[in-house]
C-alpha positions in Angstrom: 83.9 83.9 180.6 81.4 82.2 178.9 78.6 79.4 179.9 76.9 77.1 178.0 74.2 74.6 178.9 75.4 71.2 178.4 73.7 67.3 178.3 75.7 63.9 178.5 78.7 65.1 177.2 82.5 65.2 178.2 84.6 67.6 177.3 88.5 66.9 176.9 89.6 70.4 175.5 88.4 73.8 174.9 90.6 76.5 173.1 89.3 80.4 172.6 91.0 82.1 169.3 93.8 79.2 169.4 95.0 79.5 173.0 93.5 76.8 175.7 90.8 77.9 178.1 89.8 77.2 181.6 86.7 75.6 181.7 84.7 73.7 184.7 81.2 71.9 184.8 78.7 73.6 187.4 75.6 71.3 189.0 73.5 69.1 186.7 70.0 70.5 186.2 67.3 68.2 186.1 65.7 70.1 182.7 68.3 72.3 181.3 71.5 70.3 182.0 74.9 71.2 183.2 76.6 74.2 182.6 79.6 74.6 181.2 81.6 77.3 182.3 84.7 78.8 179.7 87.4 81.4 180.7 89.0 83.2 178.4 92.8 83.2 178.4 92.7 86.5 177.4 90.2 89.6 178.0 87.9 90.3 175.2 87.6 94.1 174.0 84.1 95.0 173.5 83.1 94.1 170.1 86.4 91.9 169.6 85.2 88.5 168.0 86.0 85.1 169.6 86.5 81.8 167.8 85.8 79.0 170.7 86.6 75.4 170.2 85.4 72.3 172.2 86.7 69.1 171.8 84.1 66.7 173.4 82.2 63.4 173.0 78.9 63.1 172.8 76.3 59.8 173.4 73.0 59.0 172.4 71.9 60.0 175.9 73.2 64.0 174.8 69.6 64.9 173.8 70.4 68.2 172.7 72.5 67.1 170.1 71.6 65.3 166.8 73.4 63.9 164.0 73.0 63.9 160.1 74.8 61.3 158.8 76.6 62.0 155.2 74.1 61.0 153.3 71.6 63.6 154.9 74.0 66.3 153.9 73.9 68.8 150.3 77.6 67.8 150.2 77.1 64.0 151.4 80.4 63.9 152.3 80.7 64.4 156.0 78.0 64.1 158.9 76.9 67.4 160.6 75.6 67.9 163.9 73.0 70.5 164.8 71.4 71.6 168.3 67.5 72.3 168.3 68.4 74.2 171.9 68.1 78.1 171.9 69.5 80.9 173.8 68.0 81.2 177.2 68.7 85.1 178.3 69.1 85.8 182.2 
C-alpha cells in the first residue's frame, strides 16, 4: 500500500497500473492533513514500477495544491498543477 498526505480534497477514483485500488482516508491532522491510504490490487515485486492515478477534486481551501493557469504554462495550452509539499520519511 501506499499513503499520501492529503488537504481539502475528495477523491472519487484511484487506479494503480490500470486496475482500481482500494483506498480509505485515515484522521485529519491539524498541520499535515489527512492521509490517504492506496492498496494495490496487485503485489509489487521489488523494483517493479507503478503508475498510480487519482481522480479527485480539489478547492481553494486544498492548500497544498496550486494551479497555473494556461497562460502561465511554456505550452500555454493547458493549466498545470504543482504541490510545494515534500516527502516526509518515517
Amino acid at each position: 500500500s501506499q499513503v499520501l498526505d492529503t488537504r481539502d480534497v475528495q477523491v472519487f477514483k484511484v487506479t494503480v497500473n490500470g486496475q482500481d485500488a482500494q483506498f480509505a482516508f485515515g484522521e485529519k491532522h491539524s498541520f499535515k492533513g489527512t492521509p490517504l491510504e492506496i492498496t494495490f490490487p496487485n503485489e509489487l515485486r521489488r523494483g517493479q514500477e507503478a503508475i498510480v492515478e487519482i481522480s479527485f477534486e480539489s478547492s481553494p481551501q486544498s492548500s497544498a495544491l496550486q494551479w497555473f493557469t494556461p497562460e502561465q504554462t511554456s505550452g500555454k495550452k493547458h493549466p498545470f498543477l504543482f504541490s510545494q509539499c515534500q516527502v516526509e520519511l518515517i
